[in-house]
N, C-alpha and C positions, 0 to 999 in steps of 0.2 A: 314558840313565839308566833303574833299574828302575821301573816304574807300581807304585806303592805302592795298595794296598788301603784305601779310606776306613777301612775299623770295625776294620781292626787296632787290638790294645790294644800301642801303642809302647813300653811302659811293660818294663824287665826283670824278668822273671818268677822267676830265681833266681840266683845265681851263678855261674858255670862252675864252681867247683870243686862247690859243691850238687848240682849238674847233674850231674858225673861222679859224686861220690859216691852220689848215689841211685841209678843204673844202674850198678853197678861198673864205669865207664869205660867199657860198653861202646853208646859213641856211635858215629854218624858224622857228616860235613859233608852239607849236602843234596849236592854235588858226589861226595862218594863214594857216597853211598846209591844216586846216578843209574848211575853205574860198575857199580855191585853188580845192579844191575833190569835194567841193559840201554836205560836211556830218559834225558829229558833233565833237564837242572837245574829246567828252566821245568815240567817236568811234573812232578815232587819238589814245587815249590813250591807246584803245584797241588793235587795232595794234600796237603800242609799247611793250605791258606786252608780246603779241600772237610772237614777234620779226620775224613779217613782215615788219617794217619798224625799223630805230635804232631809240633812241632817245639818245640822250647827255645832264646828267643831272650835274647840278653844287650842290653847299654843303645844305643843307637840313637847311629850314626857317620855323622855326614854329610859328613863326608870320605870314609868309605870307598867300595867299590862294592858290586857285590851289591843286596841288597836294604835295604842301609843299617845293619845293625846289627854290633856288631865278632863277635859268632861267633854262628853255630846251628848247634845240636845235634839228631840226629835220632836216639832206641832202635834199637839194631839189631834186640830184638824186634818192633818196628813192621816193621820192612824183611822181616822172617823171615817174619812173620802174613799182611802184605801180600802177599809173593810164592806162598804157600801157597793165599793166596783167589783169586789169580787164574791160577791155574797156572803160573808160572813157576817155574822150579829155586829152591831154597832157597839161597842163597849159605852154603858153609860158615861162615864168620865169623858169619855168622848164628844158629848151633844152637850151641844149649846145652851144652854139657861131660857 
C-alpha cells in the first residue's frame, strides 16, 4: 500500500468536472504525466508533495489503490513548464494551439 504523507490536506479540493473545466480538459493522470517525462509515478508524485507541479485531488478512496483518492489530475501546462525548466523535450500534447 502507498505511504501517505502526514500534512496532506485529504479533503477534495474541487470537482472533477471543476477541475476539467477550469483547464479545458486539459489534464493528465499522474501515470500519464510520468509516460509524457520520461520518469516514474513515484517521482510524479514527488513533485506534487515538493509543489513543483499541482496536483488536483478528488474525495479519498480507501478502497482504491494508488495513493488512495478516486482520481488526480495533473495541468498539462505544469508538465509543459516543468519539462522546459529542466530540459527535457516538451511533449507535444503539452503546447498550446
Amino acid at each position: 500500500m502507498a505511504r501517505r504523507q502526514p500534512n496532506l490536506d485529504r479533503r477534495p479540493q474541487e470537482s472533477f468536472q471543476e477541475v476539467l473545466d477550469r483547464f479545458d480538459g486539459r489534464m493528465i493522470s499522474p501515470g500519464g504525466a510520468a509516460a509524457l517525462l520520461g520518469l516514474s509515478r513515484k517521482t510524479i508524485y514527488t513533485l506534487c508533495e515538493r509543489e513543483t507541479i499541482r496536483a488536483f485531488r478528488g474525495e479519498e478512496d480507501p478502497r482504491g489503490g494508488g495513493d488512495g483518492y478516486k482520481w488526480v489530475l495533473i495541468p498539462l501546462d505544469d508538465i509543459g513548464e516543468y519539462a522546459r525548466r529542466v530540459g527535457r523535450p516538451v511533449p507535444k500534447v503539452c503546447q498550446r494551439p
